[in-house]
C-alpha positions, 0 to 999 in steps of 0.5 A, spaced: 466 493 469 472 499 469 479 500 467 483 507 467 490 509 466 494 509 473 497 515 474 504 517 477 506 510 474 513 508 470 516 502 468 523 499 469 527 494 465 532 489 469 535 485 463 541 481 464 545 474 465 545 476 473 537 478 473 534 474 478 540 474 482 540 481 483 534 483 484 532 477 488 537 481 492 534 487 494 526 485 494 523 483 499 518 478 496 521 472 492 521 471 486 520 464 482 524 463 476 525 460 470 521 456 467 514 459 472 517 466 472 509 469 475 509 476 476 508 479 484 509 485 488 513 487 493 518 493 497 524 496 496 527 496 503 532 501 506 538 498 511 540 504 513 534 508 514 531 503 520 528 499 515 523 504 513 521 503 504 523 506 498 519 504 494 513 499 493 512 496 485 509 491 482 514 485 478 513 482 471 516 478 466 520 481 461 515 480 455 521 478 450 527 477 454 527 470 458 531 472 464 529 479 464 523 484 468 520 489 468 518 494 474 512 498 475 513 503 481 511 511 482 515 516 477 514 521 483 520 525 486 521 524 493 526 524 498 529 518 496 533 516 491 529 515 484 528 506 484 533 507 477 538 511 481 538 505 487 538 499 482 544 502 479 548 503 485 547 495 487 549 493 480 557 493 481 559 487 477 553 484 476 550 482 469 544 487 468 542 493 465 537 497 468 534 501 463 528 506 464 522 504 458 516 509 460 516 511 453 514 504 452 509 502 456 503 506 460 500 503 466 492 501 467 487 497 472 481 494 470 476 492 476 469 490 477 465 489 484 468 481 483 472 479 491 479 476 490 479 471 485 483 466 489 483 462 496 487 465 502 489 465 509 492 468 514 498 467 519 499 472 525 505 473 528 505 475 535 508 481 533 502 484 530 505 482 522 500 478 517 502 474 512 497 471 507 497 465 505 495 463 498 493 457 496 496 457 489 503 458 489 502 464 483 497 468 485 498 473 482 499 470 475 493 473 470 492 469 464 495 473 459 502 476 458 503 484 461 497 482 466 497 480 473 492 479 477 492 485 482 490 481 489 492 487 495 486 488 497 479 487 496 476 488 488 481 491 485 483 487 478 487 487 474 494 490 472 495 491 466 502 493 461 499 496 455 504 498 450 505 505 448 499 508 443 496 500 443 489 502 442 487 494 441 487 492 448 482 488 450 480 490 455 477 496 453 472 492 449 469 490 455 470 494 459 468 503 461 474 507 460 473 511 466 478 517 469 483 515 473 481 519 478 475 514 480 481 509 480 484 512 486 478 513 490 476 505 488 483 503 491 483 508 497 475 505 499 478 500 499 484 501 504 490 500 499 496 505 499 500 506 494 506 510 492 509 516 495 504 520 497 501 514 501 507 510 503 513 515 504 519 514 502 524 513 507 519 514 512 513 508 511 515 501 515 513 496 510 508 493 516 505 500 518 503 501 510 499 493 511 505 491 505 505 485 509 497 484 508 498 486 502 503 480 500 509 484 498 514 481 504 516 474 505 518 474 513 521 466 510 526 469 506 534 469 506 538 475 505 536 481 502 537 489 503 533 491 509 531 484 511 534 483 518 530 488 521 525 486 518 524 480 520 526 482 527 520 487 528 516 480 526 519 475 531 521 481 537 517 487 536 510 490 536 506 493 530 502 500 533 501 503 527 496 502 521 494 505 514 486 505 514 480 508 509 477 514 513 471 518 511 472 526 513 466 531 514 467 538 515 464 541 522 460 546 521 465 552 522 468 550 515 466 554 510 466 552 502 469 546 501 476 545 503 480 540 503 483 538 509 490 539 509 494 532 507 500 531 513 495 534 518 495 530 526 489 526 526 488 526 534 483 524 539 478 528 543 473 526 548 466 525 545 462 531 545 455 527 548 461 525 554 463 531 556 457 532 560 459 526 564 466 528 566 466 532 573 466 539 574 473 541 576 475 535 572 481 537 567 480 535 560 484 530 557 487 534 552 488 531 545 493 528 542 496 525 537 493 518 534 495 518 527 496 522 520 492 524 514 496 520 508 491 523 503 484 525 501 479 526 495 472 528 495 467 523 495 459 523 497 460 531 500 465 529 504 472 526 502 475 519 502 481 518 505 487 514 508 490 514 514 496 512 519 493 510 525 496 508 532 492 500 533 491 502 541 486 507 540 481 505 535 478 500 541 476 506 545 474 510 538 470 504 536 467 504 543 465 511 542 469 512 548 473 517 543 473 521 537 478 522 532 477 529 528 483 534 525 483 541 524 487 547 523 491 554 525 486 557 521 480 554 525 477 549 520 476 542 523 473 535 521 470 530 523 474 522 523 472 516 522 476 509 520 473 503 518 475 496 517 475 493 509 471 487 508 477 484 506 482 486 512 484 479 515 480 477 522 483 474 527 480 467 528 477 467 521 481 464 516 488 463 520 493 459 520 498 458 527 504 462 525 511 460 526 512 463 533 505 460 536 
C-alpha cells in the first residue's frame, strides 16, 4: 500500500449560515445536508461558455464548523477565473465567507491494488452519457474525518485532508510514502483525469472528460449554474468524445527520449500491413484528426498518458482497420494505443434502463 502527497491541490472554505444554499447553487452534484453532510465530488460549470468546466473538486465536511465546507480543486492558473474568484463573484447577499486555507491544509492519496470498496451500477442515456449507480447512498463517505473514499475510478483510495506539518497521520504507518509522481501515473493507468492540465478549463465538457462516469454531475438535479445545458446534452444530444488511458512508443526516427508534445493531434492513418492491399492509383486517405494528447509521463520505456479521443473511430482502430500515432514538424513521431480501463462501465453489464429507454 502507498500514499503520496497530490500536487497542484489547494483547499478552499465555504462557511456561513447560507452554505449549503450557495454552493448547492453552483455545483453539479447535490449535495446532503445536516445531519449525514457525506463528502463527494463534483464540477463547476460554466453557463457562458457552452457548458464547458471551470473547475473539477472534491467536497468535504467543514471538520469544526457544522454548516461549513471545504473544497479541494487545482491551485493552477489557467484561463478561467481562479475558484476563490468565481465563488465570491456568486456570493452577492448570501451569508457565506469564502476563505482560501491551503496554508492549512495538504492534499494526500493512499491506494492499494484493492477495486472499488462499493456496489455500482450504470444508467445509459441515449445520448452516450453514463451515471453511476451507487448502492449506498454516501458512497463516498470514509470512516474517518477529512477522508473520503476516493470512488472515480478503479484503485484509487483514499483522499485525504491532512493538516499542515501533522506527521501523525495514520496513514503513513501502514502505508509507503512514495513521490507523487507515482501517484499521477497510478490515476492516468487508470484512465482518471484530474485538474487543468487534464480538464481544461473553459474548454472540457463534464461528459467528454467522462465527470459523468466519475460521479460528479447529478442528470436528476434542479437548478444550478450550468445545468440547463447540461442536461440537455443527456436527454437530446450525442456524446462523441472521451478521454482514454493511452500507451505512446517512439517510432524508430526518434532519437533520445523526448516527450511527445502535450496538446499534439492525435490522428488516424492506415495501417502500414494495409497499404499493400489498396489499389495502385488509389489515393491515400490522408490522415486526420481523431483526438489530442492531455498528458504523458514516462512508463516502462514508453510513456503513459491521457487522451481526448473522438468514440466513432476506435471501432475500426480496435479492428486493426486504423492506426492512431501523432508526430511533429520536426519529424518525431509516435505510435497510439488506447485502452479501456477494467472499471469503465460496459454496455449490458451491470446496467440499469436509464430514464429516457
Amino acid at each position: 500500500m502507498w500514499c503520496a502527497s497530490v500536487p497542484h491541490r489547494t483547499v478552499l472554505s465555504v462557511t456561513g449560515a447560507d452554505a449549503f444554499k450557495f454552493l448547492n447553487g453552483i455545483i453539479s452534484s447535490s449535495i446532503a445536508n445536516a445531519p449525514s453532510r457525506a463528502p463527494f465530488y463534483t464540477t463547476f460549470i460554466h453557463a457562458q461558455a457552452r457548458g464547458r468546466v471551470i473547475a473539477e473538486a472534491f467536497v468535504h465536511p467543514h471538520p469544526t464548523d457544522p454548516t461549513g465546507f471545504l473544497i479541494e480543486h487545482d491551485t493552477r492558473e489557467s484561463e478561467a477565473p481562479t475558484l476563490a474568484a468565481l465563488l465570491k463573484r456568486y456570493v452577492l447577499r448570501s451569508k457565506v465567507k469564502v476563505t482560501p486555507v491551503a496554508d492549512e491544509w495538504d492534499v494526500w492519496a493512499a491506494w492499494n491494488d484493492a477495486p472499488v470498496p462499493i456496489s455500482r451500477r450504470w444508467r445509459w442515456a441515449r445520448s452516450g452519457c453514463i451515471e453511476p449507480v451507487f448502492s449506498n447512498a454516501s458512497p463516498w463517505t470514509s470512516t474517518q474525518p477529512s477522508r473520503l473514499l476516493d470512488i472515480r475510478g478503479g484503485g484509487l483510495g483514499t483522499r485525504i485532508l491532512v493538516r499542515k506539518n501533522d506527521t501523525r497521520d495514520p496513514e503513513a504507518s501502514d502505508h509507503d510514502v512514495v513521490d507523487s509522481w507515482q501517484y499521477t501515473l497510478h490515476r492516468v493507468l487508470n484512465g482518471v483525469a484530474e485538474g487543468i492540465s487534464e480538464i481544461i478549463p473553459m474548454h472540457a465538457f463534464p461528459m467528454e472528460s467522462n465527470l459523468d462516469i466519475m460521479g460528479a454531475v447529478d442528470f436528476r438535479k434542479g437548478c444550478y449554474v450550468g445545468q440547463e445545458l447540461t442536461v440537455r446534452t443527456y436527454h437530446m444530444g450525442t456524446l462523441r468524445k472521451r478521454i482514454f488511458p493511452i500507451q505512446i512508443h517512439k517510432a524508430s526516427n526518434v532519437a533520445g527520449a523526448a516527450t511527445p508534445p502535450v496538446g499534439s493531434d492525435i490522428r488516424l492513418s492506415v495501417p502500414a500491413s494495409l497499404e499493400n492491399e489498396i489499389e495502385e492509383g488509389t489515393r491515400k486517405p490522408k490522415p486526420r484528426p481523431s483526438g489530442k494528447l492531455l498528458t504523458a509521463i514516462p512508463w516502462n520505456g514508453a510513456f503513459a498518458g491521457l487522451a481526448l479521443l473522438r468514440l466513432e473511430h476506435l471501432d475500426a482502430v480496435e479492428r486493426g482497420e486504423l492506426d492512431l500515432s501523432m508526430s511533429t514538424e520536426t519529424g518525431s513521431s509516435w505510435s497510439v494505443r488506447h485502452h479501456w480501463p477494467k472499471w469503465f462501465p460496459k454496455r449490458g453489464v451491470d446496467e440499469v434502463l436509464s430514464d429516457d429507454d
